[in-house]
C-alpha positions, 0 to 999 in steps of 0.5 A: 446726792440731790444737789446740782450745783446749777446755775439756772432753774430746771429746764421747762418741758420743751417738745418740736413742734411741726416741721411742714412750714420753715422758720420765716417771719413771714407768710409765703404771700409775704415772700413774694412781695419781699425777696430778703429778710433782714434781721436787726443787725444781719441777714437772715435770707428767705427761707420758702415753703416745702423745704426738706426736714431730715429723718430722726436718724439724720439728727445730730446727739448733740452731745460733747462726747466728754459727757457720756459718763467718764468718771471726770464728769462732774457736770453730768453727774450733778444733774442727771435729769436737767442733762437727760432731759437736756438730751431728749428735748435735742433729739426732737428738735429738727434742723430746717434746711439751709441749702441754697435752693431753699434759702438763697438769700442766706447763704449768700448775704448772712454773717461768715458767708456774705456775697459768697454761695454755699457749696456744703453739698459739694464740699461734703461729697469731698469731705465725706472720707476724711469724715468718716475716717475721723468719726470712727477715730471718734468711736474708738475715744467715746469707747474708752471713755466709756470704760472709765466711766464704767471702771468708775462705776463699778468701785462705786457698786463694789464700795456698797458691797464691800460693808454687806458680809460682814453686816450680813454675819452680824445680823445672825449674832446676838449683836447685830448691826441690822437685821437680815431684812433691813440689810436686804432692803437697803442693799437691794438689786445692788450685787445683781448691777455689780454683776451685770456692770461687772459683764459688760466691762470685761467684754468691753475691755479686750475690744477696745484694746484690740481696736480696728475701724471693724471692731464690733461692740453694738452686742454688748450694749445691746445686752446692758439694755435690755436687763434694764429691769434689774434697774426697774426694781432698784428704782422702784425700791430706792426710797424704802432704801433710803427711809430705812437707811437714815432710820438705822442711823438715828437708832444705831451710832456703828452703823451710822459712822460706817454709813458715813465712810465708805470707802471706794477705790480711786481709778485715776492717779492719785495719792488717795487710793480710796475716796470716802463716800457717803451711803446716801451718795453711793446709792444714789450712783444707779438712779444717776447711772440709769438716767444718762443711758441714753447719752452714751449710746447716742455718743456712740451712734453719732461716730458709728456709720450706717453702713457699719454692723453695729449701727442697727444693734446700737439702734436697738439699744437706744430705743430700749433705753429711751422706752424704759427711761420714759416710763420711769422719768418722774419716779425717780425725781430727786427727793426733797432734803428735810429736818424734823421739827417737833412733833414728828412734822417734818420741814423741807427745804424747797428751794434755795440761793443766793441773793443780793440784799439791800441793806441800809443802800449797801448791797450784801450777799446772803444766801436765801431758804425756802422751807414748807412753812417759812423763808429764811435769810441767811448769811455765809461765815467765813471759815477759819481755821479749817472748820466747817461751813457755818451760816448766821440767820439774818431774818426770817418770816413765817409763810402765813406772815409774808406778803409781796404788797406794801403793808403801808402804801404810803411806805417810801420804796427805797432807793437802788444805788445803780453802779454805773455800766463803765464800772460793770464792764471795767470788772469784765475787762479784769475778769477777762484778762484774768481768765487769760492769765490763768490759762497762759500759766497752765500752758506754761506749766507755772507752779500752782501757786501763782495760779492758785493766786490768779484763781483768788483774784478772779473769784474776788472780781466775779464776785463782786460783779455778781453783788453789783449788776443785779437793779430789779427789786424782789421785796418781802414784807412781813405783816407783823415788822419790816420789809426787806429788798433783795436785787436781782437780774431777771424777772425770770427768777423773781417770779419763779420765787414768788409762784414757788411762795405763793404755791406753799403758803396755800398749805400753811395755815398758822403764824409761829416764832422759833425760839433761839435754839430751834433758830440755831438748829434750823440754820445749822441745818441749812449747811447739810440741806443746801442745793445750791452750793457755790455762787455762780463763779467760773471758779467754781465749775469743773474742768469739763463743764461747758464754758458756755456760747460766744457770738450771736444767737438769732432767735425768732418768736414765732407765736403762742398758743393756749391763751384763755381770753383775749388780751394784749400779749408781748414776750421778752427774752432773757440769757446768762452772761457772768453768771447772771441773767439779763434781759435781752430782747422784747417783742411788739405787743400783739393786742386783744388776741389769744394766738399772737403772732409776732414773727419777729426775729432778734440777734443776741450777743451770747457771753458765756450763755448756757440758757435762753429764757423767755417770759410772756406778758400780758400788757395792761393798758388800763393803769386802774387793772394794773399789777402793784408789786414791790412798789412798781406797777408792773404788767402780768406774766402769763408764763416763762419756760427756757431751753438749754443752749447746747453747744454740739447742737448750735455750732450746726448753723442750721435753725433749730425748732422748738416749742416752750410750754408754759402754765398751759400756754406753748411759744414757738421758737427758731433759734440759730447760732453764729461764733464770734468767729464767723460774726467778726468777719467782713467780705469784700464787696462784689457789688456797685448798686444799692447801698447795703455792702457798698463801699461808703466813697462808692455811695457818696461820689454816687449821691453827691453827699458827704454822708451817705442818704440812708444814713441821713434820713434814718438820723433824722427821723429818730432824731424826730420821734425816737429820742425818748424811745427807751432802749433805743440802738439796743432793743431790736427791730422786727425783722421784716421792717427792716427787710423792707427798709434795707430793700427800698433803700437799694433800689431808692424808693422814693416812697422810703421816707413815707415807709419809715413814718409808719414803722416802729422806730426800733426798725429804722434804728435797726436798719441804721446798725444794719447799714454800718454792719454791712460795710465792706469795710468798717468805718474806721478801716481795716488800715487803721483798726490796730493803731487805734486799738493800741492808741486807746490801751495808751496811759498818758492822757495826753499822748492818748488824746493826740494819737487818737485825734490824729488817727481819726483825722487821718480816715478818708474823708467820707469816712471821717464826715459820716463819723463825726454826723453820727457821733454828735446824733448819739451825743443827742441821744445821750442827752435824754438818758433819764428817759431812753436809758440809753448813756454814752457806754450803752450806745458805745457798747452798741456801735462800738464792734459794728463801726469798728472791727479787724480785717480777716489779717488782724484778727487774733480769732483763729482762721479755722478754730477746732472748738468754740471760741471761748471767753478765756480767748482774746476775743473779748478784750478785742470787743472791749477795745472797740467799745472804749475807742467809741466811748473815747470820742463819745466822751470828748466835748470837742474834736478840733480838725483842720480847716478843710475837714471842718468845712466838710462836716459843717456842709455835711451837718446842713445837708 
């Protein structure tokens, strides 16, 4: 009933904030002196001053409409709260507009629209018929969902009501199960919401069976709304519900196996016409029902025009709803699950996962439990046989006994077996090609058996990927024995851990050993008490959950607000990809400061994304203050907080403003997504001067050069201060850096190479990938991008090796010069992996889609896809090839080319 089959921590509160100035990473002093913004790897475009912020009523739900309450929901229905809250965080969060008056530069040179001028005005005049035609089709399908859900709901209220007359008439026996009183205590409110529901779907019902574009509803949810206050006195009752049912349990065994099989009735076709309940979750089904009345009635408004008869009344409704959720939100916050221990004290369980262990240099899977007084480890048994689930205790320390420091400084940390990046992405690889599989048998109608095996396989692949990526240490150690080491992939989590410890062991006070039994008792419990049920797995999810975000999110940190006293400040950003969390960008330290203002935008790649997180540190430069923590000397968090990341909202294309609070300390945010679809397209050329957008044989016949300037100079100044730059190709640029590189650039400042001595080094790598993006055509040509994507899926090594030598030698010359330059600098930069982390897979998996991608004919993405591109779609696998093609001549020691080929590349390498 309380348990969320989540992947991520609950969302932090998050609230808009003003809307008078735009989303720049730049003041308006700044836009005059720089035209364009340029991002690490796109475009982002001027954004000026005053520009136009719509009305709340203008603003999208932002909601999948299969969310509202159909009774196939599942993922609404698990987390009720996360969903609302989810919700109310995307009805404050304004668009800034992206209009061509405001932001020239955007639309003209950003990804999917480049050298092209937005015409949305125009085209939405056009369209604005069609539209409105679909979004009252639209209305009619939300309706009926609705009336699912509502049907589904109601054989949940009737379940409940169906054991209260004859418990009623058993209470005035001289046998009674309960007594009149606790049956109206546990019952309460629920016959009234029966009728109420009962009303309201009887008058629904023939409305949408008599549909007509005309069809008037907005009375009805108008009149749901506003007996909400039957729901008030629920909710204000439902814990005494709850004490007094599970205390009927424990004292009567009739009423606790009815409480147990509760029968409703099954809406859908099925074999089962009933479906077994337990109390608990039936009566929780109000306190969820009430949660997400806002959902449906913004669903319903989002495909209901203004200009239509129910566009006020459902205004009315909504605005009723939000006012009485407001005033009830933190009561009806799920109760902690607990087991009582001896004398009546009662251990609850805070908050559980599942955890990679190291043991012994093996990884091991465990699942780990927080209680009021201890931490405990556990591991998952197989089931056999059909029996229940089962755990086996591991360890576990007492909070009073557990500590984060070494006990003995001089104790070796140990060792983490790092699997190398090759291997993670060969497991995407599969899981992607799996992913396909399953999705090719179902349009294929194949028999459950072989997708049943597929589903295996995939579980088996993503759960070893799941064991093998996560390398940041999170050590516990016991004050009275050993210490133990769990893996993990954001720094996120390990500290959510450690305040979450740290906050309880305040409360404790005293040291304890359990005795074998009430070990096997505690861990007995864990099966009833657990939250988190299922590893992160795409197995795992419903039908209707959201696979997640494909393509590029642009993220700008505006700054941050709240800091106590001045100190060095940076933030880092993080998302989920395969169920896990990984760090994605970081932002430059702003020093001795309590309002940093670091404006800097950064593009992430979005792999299945459903959070961003965002962690804010502070930076010590003083090794004797530093933080020792799990062996490592670390900098201090000051806060983290995350959003969602709704896809309804983000396929707008627009900026999306928010502010994150955390800890007393508010960071602000621009966040804009861009699909894969659009990000893999390339537009012609339309220009001859500058560099950027041009043709690399314009460029070169331009300059006299085998490779072209930009491309030099950049390689070369890292080459001279950026080897040993950790993270160098993969940690972005600031935004405005790179604006003002790719600016001198095309108009060629002769004052470039004085400009790049005074910038950061991730800003001149950034404007180098930039470079290679921007190209009209990518360096390994549209003409040729499927030979070599099918060369390098060739298994003969041999028959690979010739076909993709031949292919590199058969790309124009300048291409092939540029090519080859590039290629023996990121060998260099190999060479100091041990320092910059940066391997030949991390800078192929950087290059790989930039320098080569297919032409608008050759692409497998849809030209006008109805939906978000998905990872089950060939997309990624396409991503993949174009990583392992680079990877491929990375890995070569040598690349023999004819005489006159070689006499270019020498000549060009000179220069």
């Amino acid at each position: 009933m309380y348990r969320e089959k989540s992947r991520s921590p609950s969302q932090n509160s998050q609230q808009s904030f003003d809307s008078s100035s735009p989303p720049t990473p730049q003041s308006q002093k700044r836009h005059r002196q720089q035209p364009v913004i340029v991002s690490e790897a796109t475009i982002v475009g001027v954004r000026k001053t005053g520009q136009i912020w719509p009305n709340d009523g203008d603003m999208p739900s932002g909601r999948d409409q299969g969310c509202h309450g159909m009774a196939s929901s599942a993922y609404c229905r698990a987390a009720p709260h996360r969903a609302e809250e989810q919700r109310r965080h995307h009805d404050m969060m304004p668009y800034i507009d992206d209009s061509p008056s405001s932001s020239p530069h955007l639309s003209s040179k950003s990804r999917g629209s480049r050298d092209t001028l937005s015409s949305g005005s125009l085209e939405s005049t056009k369209s604005s018929e069609p539209d409105l035609e679909k979004g009252l089709e639209m209305r009619k399908w939300v309706l009926s969902g609705i009336l699912a859900s509502e049907e589904t709901y109601l054989s949940h209220l009737e379940a409940l009501l169906l054991p209260m007359k004859p418990l009623k008439a058993a209470a005035t026996t001289s046998q009674p199960v309960l007594t009149s009183q606790q049956i109206e205590t546990i019952f309460f409110k629920v016959p009234e919401l029966y009728e109420i529901h009962k009303e309201f779907y009887d008058g629904l019902f023939p409305r949408v069976q008599q549909w007509s574009h005309q069809q008037r509803v907005g009375d009805l949810f108008q009149k749901l709304a506003s007996q909400l206050g039957v729901y008030r006195a629920f909710v204000d009752n439902y814990e005494v519900a709850m004490e007094t049912a599970e205390k009927c349990c424990q004292a009567n065994a009739q009423f606790a196996e009815i409480s147990e099989n509760l029968k409703a009735r099954n809406t859908k076709d099925s074999k089962d016409q009933t479906t077994k309940n337990s109390l608990e979750t039936l009566l929780y089904k109000p306190v969820d029902r009430v949660t997400r009345s806002t959902l449906v009635l913004h669903d319903l408004l989002k495909h209901t025009p203004a200009s239509h008869p129910d566009h006020p009344l459902l205004q009315d409704a909504l605005r009723i709803s939000q006012n009485f959720l407001s005033s009830i939100n933190e009561e009806i916050t799920p109760r902690r699950q607990s087991m009582t221990v001896k004398k009546g004290e009662h251990r609850q369980l805070l908050k559980d996962s599942f955890m990679v262990e190291l043991v012994e240099g093996a990884r091991k899977l465990r699942h780990v439990f927080l209680f009021t007084d201890l931490f405990l480890c556990a591991k998952l048994k197989k089931q056999l046989g059909g029996k229940s689930q089962q755990y086996d205790c591991k360890w576990y320390i007492p909070l009073t006994d557990l500590s984060f420091q070494t006990v003995d400084e001089s104790e070796a940390v140990p060792n983490i077996p790092l699997v190398p990046d090759e291997e993670l992405d060969a497991m995407k690889i599969k899981i992607s090609q799996m992913k396909n599989d399953i999705q090719r048998e179902k349009r294929a109608n194949k028999g459950s058996k072989v997708i049943e095996r597929l589903k295996k396989k995939l579980s088996e692949q993503e759960s070893l990927l799941l064991l093998m990526s996560p390398n940041m240490a999170f050590r516990v150690h016991n004050r009275n024995g050993k210490s133990y080491t769990f893996l993990i992939s954001s720094d996120y989590e390990r500290a959510e851990w450690r305040e979450n410890i740290r906050e309880q062991q305040k409360k404790c006070f005293k040291s304890f050993s359990l005795t074998s039994v009430e070990l096997q008792m505690l861990t007995n419990s864990c099966v009833k008490l657990q939250t988190v049920h299922n590893i992160p797995l795409t197995i795992n999810k419903e039908d209707d959950e959201s696979p997640g975000l494909y393509g590029f999110l642009n993220v700008i940190v505006h700054s941050a607000t709240g800091f106590k006293q001045s100190t060095n400040l940076y933030c880092t950003l993080e998302v989920d990809s395969f169920g896990y969390f990984v760090n994605k960008a970081k932002t430059r330290v702003y020093r001795d400061t309590t309002e940093p203002n670091w404006n800097e935008e950064f593009e992430i790649e979005l792999e299945g994304s459903q959070t961003l997180r965002i962690l804010c540190y502070e930076k010590c430069y003083n090794k004797t203050k530093l933080t020792k923590e799990d062996g490592e000397i670390t900098d201090r968090i000051m806060g983290k907080g995350q959003i969602q990341l709704d896809p309804q909202v983000l396929q707008d294309k627009d900026w999306q403003r928010t502010v994150i609070s955390m800890n007393g300390v508010e960071v602000k945010l621009s966040v804009k997504f861009t699909s894969r679809e659009f990000s893999l397209k390339r537009m012609p050329s339309r220009k001859q001067t500058g560099v950027f957008g041009v043709k690399i044989a314009i460029v070169t016949k331009r300059e006299r050069s085998k490779v072209p300037y930009i491309v030099r100079q950049c390689v070369e100044e890292i080459e001279r201060r950026g080897m040993e730059e950790v993270g160098i190709y993969r940690v972005s640029g600031v935004a405005t850096d790179i604006q003002a590189l790719k600016a001198a650039f095309d108009v060629n400042n002769k004052d470039v190479s004085v400009m790049m001595s005074e910038m950061d080094v991730n800003a001149i790598a950034g404007t180098l990938k930039l470079y290679f993006r921007e190209l009209p055509e990518p360096l390994f040509t549209d003409e040729l991008y499927p030979n070599f994507a099918e060369g390098i899926a060739l298994s003969d090594p041999v028959a690979k090796e010739s076909c993709m030598l031949n292919l590199l030698l058969s790309l124009p010359e300048p291409n092939l010069v540029t090519f080859l330059f590039l290629l023996d600098h990121l060998k260099r930069v190999a060479e100091r992996e041990s320092i910059n982390k940066m391997s030949l897979h991390n800078l192929a998996t950087v290059f790989g889609p930039t320098l080569l991608r297919p032409s608008e004919k050759d692409s497998k993405i849809p030209a006008n896809p109805t939906q978000p591109i998905t990872m089950t779609d060939s997309w990624s696998l396409e991503v993949m090839s174009q990583v392992q093609v680079l990877l491929y001549f990375l890995q070569l020691e040598t690349i023999p080319t004819p005489d006159s080929k070689r006499q270019s590349i020498l000549f060009s390498t000179e220069v």
